[in-house]
N, C-alpha and C positions, 0 to 999 in steps of 0.2 A: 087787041088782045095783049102785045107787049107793053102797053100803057099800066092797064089792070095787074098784069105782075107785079112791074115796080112799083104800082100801088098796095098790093100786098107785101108787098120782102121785108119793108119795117114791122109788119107784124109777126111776119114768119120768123123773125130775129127776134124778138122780143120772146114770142112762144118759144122759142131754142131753148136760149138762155134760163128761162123760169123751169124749162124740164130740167137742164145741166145741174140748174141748184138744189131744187126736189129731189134729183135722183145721185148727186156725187154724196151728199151726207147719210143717204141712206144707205150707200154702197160703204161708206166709210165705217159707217156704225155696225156691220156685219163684217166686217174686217178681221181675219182670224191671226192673231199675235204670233208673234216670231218666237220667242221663248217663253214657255212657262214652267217653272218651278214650283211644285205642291210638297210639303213635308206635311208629314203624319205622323200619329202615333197610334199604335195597335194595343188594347190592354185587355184580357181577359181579367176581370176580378168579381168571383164567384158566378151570380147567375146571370150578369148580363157585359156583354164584350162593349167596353168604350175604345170608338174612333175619333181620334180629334185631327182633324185638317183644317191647312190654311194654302188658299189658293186664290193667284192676282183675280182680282177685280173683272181683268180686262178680258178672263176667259170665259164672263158670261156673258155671252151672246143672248143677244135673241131675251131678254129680259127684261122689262120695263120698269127703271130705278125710278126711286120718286127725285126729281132736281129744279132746281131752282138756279134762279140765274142766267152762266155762260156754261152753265153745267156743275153746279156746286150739287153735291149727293145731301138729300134733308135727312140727315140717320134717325131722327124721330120718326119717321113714316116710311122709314124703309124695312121693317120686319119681316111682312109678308115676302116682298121681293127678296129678300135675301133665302128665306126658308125657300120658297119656289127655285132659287136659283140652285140651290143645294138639292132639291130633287131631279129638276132636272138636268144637271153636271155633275153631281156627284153620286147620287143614293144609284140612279138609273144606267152608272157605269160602272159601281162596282159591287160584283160579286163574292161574297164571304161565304165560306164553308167550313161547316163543326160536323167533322168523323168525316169528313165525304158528302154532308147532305147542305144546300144549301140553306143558309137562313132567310128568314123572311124580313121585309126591308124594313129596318129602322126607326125610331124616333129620332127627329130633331128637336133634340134639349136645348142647343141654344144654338144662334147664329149673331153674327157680329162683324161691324166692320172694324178695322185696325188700321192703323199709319204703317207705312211703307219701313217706317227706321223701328216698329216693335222687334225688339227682341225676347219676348217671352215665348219662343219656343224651341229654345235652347235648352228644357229641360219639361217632361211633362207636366211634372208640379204646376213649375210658373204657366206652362199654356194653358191648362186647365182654371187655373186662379184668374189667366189673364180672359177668355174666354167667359168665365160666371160674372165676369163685373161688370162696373157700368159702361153702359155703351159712350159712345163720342159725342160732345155737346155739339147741339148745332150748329154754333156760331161758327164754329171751324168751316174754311171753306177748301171743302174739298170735294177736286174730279173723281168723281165716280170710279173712272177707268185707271185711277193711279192708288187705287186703295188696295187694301186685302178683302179677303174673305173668311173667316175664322169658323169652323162649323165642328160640333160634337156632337156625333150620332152614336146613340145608344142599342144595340141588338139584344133579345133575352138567346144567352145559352142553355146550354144543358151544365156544364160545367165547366172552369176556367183552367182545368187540367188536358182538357181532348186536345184534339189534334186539330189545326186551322190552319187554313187556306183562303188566300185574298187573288183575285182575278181582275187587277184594275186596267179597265178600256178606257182608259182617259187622256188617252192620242189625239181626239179627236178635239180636244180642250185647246191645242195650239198647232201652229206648224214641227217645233222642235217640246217634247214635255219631256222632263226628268221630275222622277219620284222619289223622296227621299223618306224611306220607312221605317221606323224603329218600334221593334218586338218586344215590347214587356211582359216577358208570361211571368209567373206567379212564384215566388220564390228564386228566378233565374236570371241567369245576365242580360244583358239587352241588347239584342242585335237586330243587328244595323244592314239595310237593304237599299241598293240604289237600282232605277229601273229606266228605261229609259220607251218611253213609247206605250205598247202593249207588251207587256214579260208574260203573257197567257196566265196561266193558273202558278200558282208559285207557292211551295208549301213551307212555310213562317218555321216548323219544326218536325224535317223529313225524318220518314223511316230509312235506314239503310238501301232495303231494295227502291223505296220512291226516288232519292239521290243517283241509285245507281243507274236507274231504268233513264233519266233525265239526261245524263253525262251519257250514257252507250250512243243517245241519240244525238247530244251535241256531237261528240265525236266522231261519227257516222258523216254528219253534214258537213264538217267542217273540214274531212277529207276530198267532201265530194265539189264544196264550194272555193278551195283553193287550186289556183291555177296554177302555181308558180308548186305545189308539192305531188300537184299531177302529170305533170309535166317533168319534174325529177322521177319518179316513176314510172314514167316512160321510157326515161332515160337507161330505169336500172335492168329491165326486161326485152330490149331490144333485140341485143346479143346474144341473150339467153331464156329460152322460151320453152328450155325442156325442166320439168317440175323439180329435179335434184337440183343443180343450180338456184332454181328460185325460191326454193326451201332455205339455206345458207343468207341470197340475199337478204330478203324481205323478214327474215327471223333478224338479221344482223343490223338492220334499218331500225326492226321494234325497238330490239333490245338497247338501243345508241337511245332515240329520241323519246325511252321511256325513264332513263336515267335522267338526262339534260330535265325534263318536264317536270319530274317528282324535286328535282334538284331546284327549280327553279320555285313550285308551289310553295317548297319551305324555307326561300329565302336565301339560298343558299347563290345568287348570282348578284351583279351590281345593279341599282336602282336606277342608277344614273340616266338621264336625258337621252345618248345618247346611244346606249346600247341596244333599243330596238330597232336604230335603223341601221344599223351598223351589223346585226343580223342578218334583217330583210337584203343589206347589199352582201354579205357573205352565203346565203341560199340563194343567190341569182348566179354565185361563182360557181359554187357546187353542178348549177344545172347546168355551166357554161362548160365546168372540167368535163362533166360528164359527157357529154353531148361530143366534146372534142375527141376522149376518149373511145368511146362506140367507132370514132370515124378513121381510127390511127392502130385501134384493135385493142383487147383487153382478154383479160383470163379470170377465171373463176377465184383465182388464190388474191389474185389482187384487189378484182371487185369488188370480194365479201370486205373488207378491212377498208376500204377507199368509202364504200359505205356504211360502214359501221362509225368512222370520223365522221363524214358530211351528218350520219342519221342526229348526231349528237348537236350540230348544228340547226338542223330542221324542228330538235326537243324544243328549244329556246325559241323558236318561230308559234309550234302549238302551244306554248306556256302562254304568251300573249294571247294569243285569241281565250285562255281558258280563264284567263287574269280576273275577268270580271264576273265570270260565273260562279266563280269558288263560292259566292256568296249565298250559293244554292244548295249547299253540301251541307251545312247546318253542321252535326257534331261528324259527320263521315266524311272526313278529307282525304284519307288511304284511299277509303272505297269508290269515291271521285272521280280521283285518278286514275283509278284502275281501268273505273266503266270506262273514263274517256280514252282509255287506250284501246282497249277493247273495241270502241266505237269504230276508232281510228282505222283498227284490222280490219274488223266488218267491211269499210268504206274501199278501202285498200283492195279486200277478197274480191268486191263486188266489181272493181276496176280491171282486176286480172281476169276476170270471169269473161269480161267484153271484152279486152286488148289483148289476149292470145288469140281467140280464132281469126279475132281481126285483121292482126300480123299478120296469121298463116295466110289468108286467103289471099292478103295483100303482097307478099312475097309471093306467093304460089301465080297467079293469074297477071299481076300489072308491073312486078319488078323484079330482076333477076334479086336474092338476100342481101347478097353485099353491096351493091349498089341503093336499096333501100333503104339500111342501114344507115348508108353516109347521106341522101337525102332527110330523111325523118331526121337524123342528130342535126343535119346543117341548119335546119326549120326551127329544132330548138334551139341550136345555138347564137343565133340570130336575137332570136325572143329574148334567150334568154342575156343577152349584149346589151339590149334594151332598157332593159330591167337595171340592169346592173349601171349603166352612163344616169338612170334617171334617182336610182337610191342612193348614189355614191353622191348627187348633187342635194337630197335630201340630208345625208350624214354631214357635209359639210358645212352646213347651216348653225351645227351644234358647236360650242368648243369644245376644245381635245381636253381629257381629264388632267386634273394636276396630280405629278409623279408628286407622291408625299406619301406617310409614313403607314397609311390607311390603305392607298392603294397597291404600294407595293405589301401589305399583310393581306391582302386581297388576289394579287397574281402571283404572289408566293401557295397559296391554298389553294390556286388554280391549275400551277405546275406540277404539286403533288397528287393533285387531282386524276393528272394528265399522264404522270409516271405510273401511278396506280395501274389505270385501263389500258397504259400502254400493255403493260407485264401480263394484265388478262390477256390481250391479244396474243401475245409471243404465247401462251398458253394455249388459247384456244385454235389458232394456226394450225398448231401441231395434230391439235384432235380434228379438223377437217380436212389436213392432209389424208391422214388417215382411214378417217371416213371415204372420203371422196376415189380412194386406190382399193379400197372393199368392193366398191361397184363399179368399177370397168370390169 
């Protein structure tokens, strides 16, 4: 019986082998690419909307190219496959909508392959021109999976003035996809969309309320999905958990990081490399003072003011995150901003709503208040140490800005900036002493 084995193993090695080879190039060939890059152009002109995209080669799967060789693409008999490859990667993942009602799917006018160094779509003109022309001689030897794909699909509108929306699912084209989209409506400037992944529905030329309703909801989440400004929140309610108190706070948090935010969307802060991380480490301080603070004692007169600085701190945190949605606000960049604060309260309400009774119960039945107190701060203060050793080795990474004549006309409008709000403060002080000695 052991004789017969080793009379078989050369074959069972031979069999291995011939499956290993059959099946690694198969697995190879359905290999989903690490980055892909698709630009387009979007054009309403009268009754029918042209799409023109160009997307690598190598995001079509699943597609049988006509090739010769070690893999040279024959672009004479590759028509079909490309048209095919375009329906199913492109027509099949994106949806366009005129008024709200979806269109029905496309003609493909032309499909084309292109070399990796064209530059004609740099401008729609020339993609267009470059796109109608002659295809690539064959003699060219080229890998299939190192080419483009240049496609111009035609939709019939209703008319090239309505209102439109693009829903591009075309995540699934690679492991990392970014979409670079430029809006030609008809008479108007051209704006410019960057998307990364699925952006869901996205409207090319929002109404106010569609911007607004968009931003309530980013701002919503993006309270609920930050750790590091839930957690300063935590901080600021701890000690105070009766509703006059936390009227003063969380008004004086708004009002801080709704100025910094607006300040920041019109440019009004430095570009520079190094100032976002130079935030993220100064809102991990904020959580660390704070946190210290709760555990050593604090007052209502100090708090509101202590937060009303940090809030102004935490603006320039939500401006980052909102940095790249602006692109979704179309002509309404006030009302943006607005929603997104608005969003932000919502997100905020909805955390007070859970973290009061929570407290209560949690002082009431597992820990005498004041010892609670300096546990929960100790827990954030901790975290928030953390945060703070790990940003501070991020910021260092950057260089330090150059003192020159730019920057000091930069922290000179910053200081003015700074005397301004002080003086509000000394202002507004007075009127919640006030307040605050009405209702004892």
């Amino acid at each position: 019986m052991r004789i017969q084995v080793l009379r078989l193993l050369p074959a069972l090695l031979i069999c291995l082998l011939a499956a290993c080879v059959l099946v690694i190039p198969a697995a190879r060939a359905h290999d989903i690419p690490n980055d892909i890059r698709i630009n387009a152009f979007f054009k309403p002109d009268g009754k029918r909307l042209q799409l023109l995209l160009r997307v690598p080669l190598s995001a079509m799967r699943e597609v049988d190219f006509p090739k010769r060789g070690p893999g040279y693409l024959e672009v004479s008999r590759a028509d079909e496959a490309l048209r095919n490859a375009a329906k199913l990667w492109l027509i099949d993942s994106i949806d366009i909508h005129e008024d709200g009602n979806k269109l029905a799917a496309p003609r493909v006018m032309h499909a084309r392959v292109s070399l990796p160094s064209d530059k004609s779509f740099a401008s729609f003109e020339q993609a267009l021109a470059h796109v109608q022309g002659p295809r690539l001689a064959d003699s060219l030897d080229l890998y299939w999976n190192q080419q483009l794909l240049d496609v111009l699909l035609e939709y019939p509108i209703t008319s090239d003035r309505a209102q439109f929306s693009i829903h591009p699912r075309v995540d699934r084209l690679g492991l990392k996809v970014s979409t670079a989209l430029r809006f030609l409506p008809p008479g108007g400037a051209t704006r410019a969309f960057e998307f990364h992944g699925n952006p869901g529905l996205v409207q090319l030329d929002p109404r106010w309320h569609q911007a607004a309703s968009r931003f309530v909801v980013a701002g919503f989440w993006h309270i609920l999905e930050g750790v590091d400004h839930l957690l300063f929140l935590l901080c600021l309610i701890i000690p105070f958990r009766r509703w006059r108190p936390l009227v003063i706070i969380v008004t004086s948090f708004t009002v801080a990081h709704s100025i910094t935010l607006i300040a920041s969307a019109f440019g009004f802060v430095p570009d520079a490399l190094w100032f976002p991380p130079l935030i993220e480490l100064m809102i991990a301080l904020t959580i660390i003072y704070m946190a210290l603070e709760n555990i050593v004692g604090s007052n209502i007169q100090r708090r509101w003011i202590i937060t009303f600085a940090f809030g102004l701190v935490h603006g320039f945190g939500f401006s980052f995150a909102l940095r790249e949605s602006l692109q979704f606000a179309g002509d309404h960049l006030v009302t943006s901003l607005l929603a997104f604060n608005l969003g932000v309260e919502i997100g905020q309400l909805a955390v007070l709503i859970v973290l009061l009774p929570v407290l209560a119960l949690l002082f009431k039945h597992a820990f005498v208040e004041r010892i609670g107190i300096i546990i929960l701060s100790a827990l954030v203060a901790h975290t928030g140490w953390h945060w703070m050793l790990e940003r501070g080795e991020q910021l260092l990474k950057f260089p330090f800005p150059t003192i020159d004549a730019a920057f000091l006309a930069g922290a000179m409008r910053g200081l003015i900036a700074l005397i301004l709000l002080g003086a509000l403060l000394w202002l507004a002080n007075g009127t919640v002493r006030r307040w605050m000695n009405t209702q004892k």
